[in-house]
N, C-alpha and C positions, 0 to 999 in steps of 0.2 A: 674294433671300433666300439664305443660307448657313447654315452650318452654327452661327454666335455666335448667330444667332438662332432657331434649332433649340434647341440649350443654353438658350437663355435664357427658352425657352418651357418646355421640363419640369422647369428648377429656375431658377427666377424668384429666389427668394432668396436662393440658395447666394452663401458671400464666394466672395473669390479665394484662392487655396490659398497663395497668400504670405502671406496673414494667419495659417493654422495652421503653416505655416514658421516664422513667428516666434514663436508662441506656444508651438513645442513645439522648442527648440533644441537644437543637439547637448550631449549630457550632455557634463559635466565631468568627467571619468576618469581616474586615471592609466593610465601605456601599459599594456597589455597586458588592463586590466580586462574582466570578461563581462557583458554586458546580456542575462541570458537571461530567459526567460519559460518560467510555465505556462499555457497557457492552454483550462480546460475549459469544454464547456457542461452548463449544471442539467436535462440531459434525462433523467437515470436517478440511479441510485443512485451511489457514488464509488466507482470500481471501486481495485482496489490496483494498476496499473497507472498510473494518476490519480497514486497516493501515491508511487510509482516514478518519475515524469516529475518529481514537483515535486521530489524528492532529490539525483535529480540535476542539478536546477536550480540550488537552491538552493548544493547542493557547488559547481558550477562560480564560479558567485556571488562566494560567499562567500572562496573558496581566490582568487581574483584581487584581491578590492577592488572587487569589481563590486556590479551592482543583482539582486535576484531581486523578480521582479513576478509579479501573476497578474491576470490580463485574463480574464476573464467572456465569453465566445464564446456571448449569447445573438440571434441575429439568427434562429436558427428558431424562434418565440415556440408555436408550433404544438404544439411537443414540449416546453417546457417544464413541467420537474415542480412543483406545489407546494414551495414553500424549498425547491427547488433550490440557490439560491447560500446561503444558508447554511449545506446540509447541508457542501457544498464547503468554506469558510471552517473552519466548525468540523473536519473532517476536517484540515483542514491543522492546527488551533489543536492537535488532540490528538495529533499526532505529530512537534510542533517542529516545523515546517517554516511558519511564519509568513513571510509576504516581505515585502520593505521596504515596497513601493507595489501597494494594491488597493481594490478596493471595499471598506467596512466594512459590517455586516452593519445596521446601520440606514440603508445605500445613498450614505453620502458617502465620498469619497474621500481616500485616504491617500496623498498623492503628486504631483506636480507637470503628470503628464502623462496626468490623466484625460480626461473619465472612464472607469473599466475595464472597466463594460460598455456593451461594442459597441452594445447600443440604444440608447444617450445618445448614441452617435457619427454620429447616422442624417446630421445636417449636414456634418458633416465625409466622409464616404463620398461625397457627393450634390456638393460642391465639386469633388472630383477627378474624380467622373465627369463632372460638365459640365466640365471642362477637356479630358478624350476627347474629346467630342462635339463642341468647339471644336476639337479637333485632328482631328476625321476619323478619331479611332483609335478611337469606339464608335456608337451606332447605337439609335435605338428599333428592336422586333421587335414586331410585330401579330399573331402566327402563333396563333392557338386552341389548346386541348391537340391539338384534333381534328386539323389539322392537323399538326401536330408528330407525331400518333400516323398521318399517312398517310406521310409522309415516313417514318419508319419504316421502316414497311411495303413502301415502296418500294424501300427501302436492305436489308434484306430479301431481298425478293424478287430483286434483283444482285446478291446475295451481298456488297456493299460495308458498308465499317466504317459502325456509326449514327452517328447524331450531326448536330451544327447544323454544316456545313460545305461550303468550295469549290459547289460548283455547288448543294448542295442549301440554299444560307442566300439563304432566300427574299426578308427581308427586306434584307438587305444594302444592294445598291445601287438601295435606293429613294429616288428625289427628293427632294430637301429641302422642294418645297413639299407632298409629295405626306403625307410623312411629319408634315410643320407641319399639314396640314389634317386629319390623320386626329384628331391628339391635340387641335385644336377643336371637332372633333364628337363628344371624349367618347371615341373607342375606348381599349378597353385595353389596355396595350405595358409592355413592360418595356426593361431597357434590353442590349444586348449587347457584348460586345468584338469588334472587331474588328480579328482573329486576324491579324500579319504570319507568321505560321508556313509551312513547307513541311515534310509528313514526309517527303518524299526527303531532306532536310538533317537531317544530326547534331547533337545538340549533346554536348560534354564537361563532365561535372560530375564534382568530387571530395567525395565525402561524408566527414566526420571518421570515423568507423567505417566505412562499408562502401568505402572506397575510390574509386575511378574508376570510373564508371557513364556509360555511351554512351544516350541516347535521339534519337529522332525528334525534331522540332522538333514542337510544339502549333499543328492548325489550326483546332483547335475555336472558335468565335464564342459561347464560353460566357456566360451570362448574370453580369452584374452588381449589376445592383440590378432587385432583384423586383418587384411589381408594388404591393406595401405601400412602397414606399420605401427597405426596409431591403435591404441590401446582400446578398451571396453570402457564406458563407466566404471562398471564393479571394480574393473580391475584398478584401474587410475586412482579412482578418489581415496582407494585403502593407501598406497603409497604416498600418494598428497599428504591424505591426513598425519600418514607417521613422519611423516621429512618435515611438515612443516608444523609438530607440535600442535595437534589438534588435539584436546583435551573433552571436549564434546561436543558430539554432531546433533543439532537443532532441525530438523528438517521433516515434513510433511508427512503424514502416518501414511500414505499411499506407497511408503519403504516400510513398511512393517515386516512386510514378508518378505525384502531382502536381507531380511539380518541374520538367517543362517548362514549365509551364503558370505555375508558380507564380515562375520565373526570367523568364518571358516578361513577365507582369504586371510585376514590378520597371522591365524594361527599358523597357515600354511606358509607364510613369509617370516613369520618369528618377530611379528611383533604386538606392540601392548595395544590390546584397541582401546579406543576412547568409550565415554558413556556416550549414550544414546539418549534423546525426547525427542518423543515422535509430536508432532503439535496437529490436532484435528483440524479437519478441512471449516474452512469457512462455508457458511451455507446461508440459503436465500428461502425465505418465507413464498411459496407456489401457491395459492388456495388453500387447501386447509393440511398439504404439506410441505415436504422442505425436501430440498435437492442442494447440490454442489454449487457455489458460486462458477458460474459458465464462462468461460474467454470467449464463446460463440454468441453466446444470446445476451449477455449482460456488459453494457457500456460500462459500469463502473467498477468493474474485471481488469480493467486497465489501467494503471497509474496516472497515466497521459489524461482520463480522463476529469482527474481532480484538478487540473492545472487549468483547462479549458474552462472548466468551469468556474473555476473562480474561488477555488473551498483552499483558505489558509494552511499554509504547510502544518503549522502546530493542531489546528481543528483534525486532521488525518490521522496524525500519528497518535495524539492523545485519544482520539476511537480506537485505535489499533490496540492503545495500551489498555484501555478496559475491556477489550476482547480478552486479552491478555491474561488479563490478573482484574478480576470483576471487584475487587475494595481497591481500586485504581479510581473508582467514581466516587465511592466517600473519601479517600485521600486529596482528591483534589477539592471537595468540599470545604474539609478542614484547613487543606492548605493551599487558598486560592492565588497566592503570591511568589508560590515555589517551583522554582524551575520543576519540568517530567524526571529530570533526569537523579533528581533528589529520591525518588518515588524508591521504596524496595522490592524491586521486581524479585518473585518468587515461579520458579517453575514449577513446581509441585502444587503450583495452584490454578494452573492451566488446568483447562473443563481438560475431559477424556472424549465426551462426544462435540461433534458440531457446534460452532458458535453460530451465533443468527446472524448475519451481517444486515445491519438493518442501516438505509441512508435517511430514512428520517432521524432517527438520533444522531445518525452522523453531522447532519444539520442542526439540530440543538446544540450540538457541541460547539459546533461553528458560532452560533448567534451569541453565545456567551461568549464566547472569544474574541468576535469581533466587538460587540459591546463594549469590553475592557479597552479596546482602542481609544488613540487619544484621535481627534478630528485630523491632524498631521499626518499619524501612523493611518488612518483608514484613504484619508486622499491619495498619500502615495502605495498604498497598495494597488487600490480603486485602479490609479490612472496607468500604473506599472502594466496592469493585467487590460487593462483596453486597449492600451496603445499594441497590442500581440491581437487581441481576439473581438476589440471592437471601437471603428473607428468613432461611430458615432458618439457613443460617452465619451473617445479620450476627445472629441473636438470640445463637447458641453465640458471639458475637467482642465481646460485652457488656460479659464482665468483661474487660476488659483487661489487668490485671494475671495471671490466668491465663492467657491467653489467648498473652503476652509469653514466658512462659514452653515454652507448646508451641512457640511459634516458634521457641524457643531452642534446641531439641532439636539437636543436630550442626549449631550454626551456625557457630561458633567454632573449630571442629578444622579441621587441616590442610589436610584432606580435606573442606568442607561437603557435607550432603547437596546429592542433585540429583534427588528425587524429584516436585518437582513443577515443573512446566514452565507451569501456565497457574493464573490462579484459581480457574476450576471447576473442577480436581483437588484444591482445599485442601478442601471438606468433605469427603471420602474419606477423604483423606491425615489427617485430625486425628482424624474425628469419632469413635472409640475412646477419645478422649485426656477425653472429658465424661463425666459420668456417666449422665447423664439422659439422653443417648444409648446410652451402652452394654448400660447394665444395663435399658433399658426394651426391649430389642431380642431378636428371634430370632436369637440366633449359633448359629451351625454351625460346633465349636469341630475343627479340620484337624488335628491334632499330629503328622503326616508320619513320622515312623521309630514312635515310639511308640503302640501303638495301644490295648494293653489297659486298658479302665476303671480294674481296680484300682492296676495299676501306677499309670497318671496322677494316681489319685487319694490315692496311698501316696508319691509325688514332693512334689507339690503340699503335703500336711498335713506332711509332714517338714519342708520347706523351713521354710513358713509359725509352724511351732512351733521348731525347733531351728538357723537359719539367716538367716532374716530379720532385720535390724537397718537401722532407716531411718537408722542415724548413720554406718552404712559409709562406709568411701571406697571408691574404686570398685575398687582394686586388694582391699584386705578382701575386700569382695562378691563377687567373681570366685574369691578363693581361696575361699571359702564355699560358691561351686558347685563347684567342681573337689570338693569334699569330700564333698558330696551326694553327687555322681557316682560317688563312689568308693565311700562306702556304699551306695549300690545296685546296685551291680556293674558301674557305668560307667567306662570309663576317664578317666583326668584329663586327658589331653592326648588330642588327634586322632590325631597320630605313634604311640602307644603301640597306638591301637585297630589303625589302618590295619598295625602293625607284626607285631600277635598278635589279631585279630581275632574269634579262638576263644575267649580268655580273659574276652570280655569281654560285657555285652548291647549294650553303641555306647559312645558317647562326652559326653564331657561337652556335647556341641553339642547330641547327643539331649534333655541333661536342662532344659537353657537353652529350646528350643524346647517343650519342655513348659510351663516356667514364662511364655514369651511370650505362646503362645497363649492361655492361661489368664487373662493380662492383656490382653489385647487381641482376641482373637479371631483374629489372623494371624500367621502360620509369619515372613513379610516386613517387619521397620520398622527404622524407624531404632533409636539406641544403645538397648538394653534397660535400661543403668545409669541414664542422663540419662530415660529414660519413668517409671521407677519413682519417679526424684528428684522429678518434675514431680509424677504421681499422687497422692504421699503416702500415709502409711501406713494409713488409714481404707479410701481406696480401694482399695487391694491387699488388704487387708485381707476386705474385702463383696465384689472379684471372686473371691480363690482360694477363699472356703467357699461360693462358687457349685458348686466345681468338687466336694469334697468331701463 
């Protein structure tokens, strides 16, 4: 008895691994192209770290001529979430970043070298493992948790590294008939590698971001394929990546310290690994240090979070990219007009430590982008994302045609506004601009320099009776204030106040800010000419004899 027939007793079925050699041949590429992958599992929510791996997948991808895939890493079925993979799918679908080849969300595949998820792959995992076990290079293990938890204990108690190794891999070098007769009576075994490692021995690896990295060689006798049949990570993702032309794996420096293990797998299957970049964790400013971006403590850990809120698909992924690649922020400077995807992402310019994940600038980002909006493109965003997460703006964003209008407020000047950075700032930011909002409302009206009643309300009736004219141009209406201003003992210019400040009760800014507030209820908005143009004269009209 030997070891073929060892193998051929715990996968009776499995083909020969030359049949998935052929089935899955090397792609057809031109030179230099990237076969990268992302590859998550459906065990929690999609974190934006998730959204981060696949960006820079896809960039790599895409900027070669290459493939961008995403493989499904469900083999821990224990932990998986309900639509899990479709929350995944759809995350990718709402932030562009769609790959060429994946699972579709009704479970068939799109792509030549499925299928993508790993549980469909249980045949194919169980092939190469009985090729080990034909070669002597893996092992059924018999060992109980209990056992495994005395070993421990032991390791422990010597103060030696844990783990399934050297003198303490019990099952190891068990007889082949010994280990044949255990699996006909039915014991339960899983299957192990078996480890050529020595950590006295080095190995050199150069990672595309973090450089030259020295580790011990891996002598762990890690397990394989589980006791379900379905495979390890470790073990999977190395046959993944070789069957389906992985040319470099992008994925979170928290594997750092699997890569001897993960080189050694390669080695011990006989094939080419791929490069490696590790990309540093995202991290979050704490008082006056910095930790891990949190799935527990931080809402914006979440993808799902960006959407709720309101924050532009594009404002996301262009933060993502100047995490990325930091002259991502002067390139879009220079080139305010050009698609991300122009952009020449570089790996080798990815930080080595922690990014800051900061959402205030994520929000700057956002406000210039939304800015560039035309009033069209910002109302049908606006109204897309209320009618999901807020009735009240989508009933105020009805009429459309008004509604075009508030959008239009300082859209088209030189300068557009940038007051609002995410969707759920736009009922704030307008809701002044309705009626049935304003006038049904307790305002607590602020007029900042001006404060006496009568004055405000001697401002206000003047304007309203001997200065108001809705046919103004905007230059008219400005002289029209300066004039007010001046009849009420304001100065007409700011320079004349600031120049003789005694002559005067302020300036015409004072008197403008009187007539603001009184229209709006706030000291702060956009152009007061274009609000008034919007309002119409009815409305100005029923606010300022509020005030009177």
């Amino acid at each position: 008895m030997d070891y073929k027939d060892l193998a051929n007793l715990i996968f009776p079925d499995a083909k020969e691994v030359s049949w998935y050699e052929e089935k899955y041949p090397k792609r057809n590429l031109p030179e230099g192209a990237q076969v990268v992958r992302y590859a998550p599992s459906p065990t929690g929510f999609v974190h934006i770290g998730g959204l981060y791996q696949s960006l820079i997948a896809k960039k790599l991808a895409k900027q070669t001529g290459g493939v961008f895939y995403v493989r499904i890493e469900d083999t821990d079925q224990k932990r998986e979430i309900e639509n899990g993979v479709e929350q995944i799918l759809q995350a990718l679908k709402d932030y562009d970043v769609s790959p060429d080849e994946t699972v579709n969300a009704d479970g068939s595949d799109l792509g030549n070298y499925g299928p993508y998820r790993q549980s469909k792959r249980k045949d194919i995992y169980q092939a190469y493992a009985k090729k080990l076990i034909e070669e002597g290079k893996a092992y059924p293990c018999f060992c109980t948790s209990e056992e495994l938890e005395a070993i421990r204990g032991d390791q422990e108690k010597a103060k030696e590294r844990t783990g399934y190794y050297g003198k303490w891999t019990k099952c190891r070098n068990m007889p082949v008939d010994m280990a044949y007769e255990k699996i006909q009576k039915g014991e339960p075994y899983i299957v192990r590698l078996k480890s050529p490692g020595n950590p006295d021995r080095k190995i050199k690896h150069k990672d595309v971001i973090k450089g030259g990295i020295d580790f011990p060689e891996n002598d762990q006798d890690i397990v394989i394929i589980k006791s379900d049949g379905l495979p390890t990570y470790h073990f999977a993702h190395v046959i993944d990546d070789h069957l389906m032309g992985t040319t470099i794996v992008t994925r979170g420096d928290e594997w750092v310290a699997s890569i001897p293990l993960h080189l050694q797998l390669f080695y011990v299957l006989g094939f080419k690994a791929p490069k490696y970049a590790h990309t540093a964790p995202m991290m979050k400013q704490e008082g006056d240090s910095k930790r891990k971006l949190s799935k527990r403590k931080d809402p914006e850990a979440a993808v799902s979070y960006y959407k709720e809120e309101g924050i532009p698909r594009q404002a996301v992924m262009e933060y993502l990219m100047n995490i990325a690649n930091s002259n991502f922020e002067m390139w879009r400077k220079q080139n305010p007009d050009k698609s991300m995807d122009e952009f020449p992402f570089d790996l080798k310019r990815m930080g080595v430590s922690g990014a800051l994940f900061d959402m205030v600038k994520m929000l700057d980002v956002s406000k210039n982008i939304i800015s560039k909006y035309s009033a069209e493109e910002v109302y049908e965003a606006a109204y897309s994302w209320a009618k999901e997460y807020d009735s009240e703006l989508a009933d105020m964003l009805k009429d459309k045609a008004y509604s075009l209008k508030v959008m239009g407020i300082e859209r088209k000047n030189q300068k557009p506004r940038k007051d609002i950075a995410k969707w759920s700032d736009m009922k704030d930011s307008i809701i002044y601009m309705y009626d049935d909002k304003f006038l049904n409302s307790n305002i607590v009206y602020e007029y900042q320099k001006i404060t006496d009643k009568n004055e405000i309300q001697t401002i206000v009736k003047n304007y309203l009776e001997n200065y108001y004219d809705e046919h103004d141009d905007k230059q008219t209406w400005f002289h029209k204030m300066k004039d007010l201003a001046e009849k009420m003992g304001y100065a007409r210019e700011v320079k004349e106040y600031k120049a003789n400040p005694e002559h005067y009760k302020g300036h015409v800014g004072d008197i403008s800010t009187v007539i603001r507030v009184s229209l709006t209820g706030r000291s702060n908005t956009p152009d007061l000419y274009e609000i008034m143009q919007v309002l119409g004269k009815e409305s100005i009209t029923e606010r300022m004899k509020r005030i009177v």
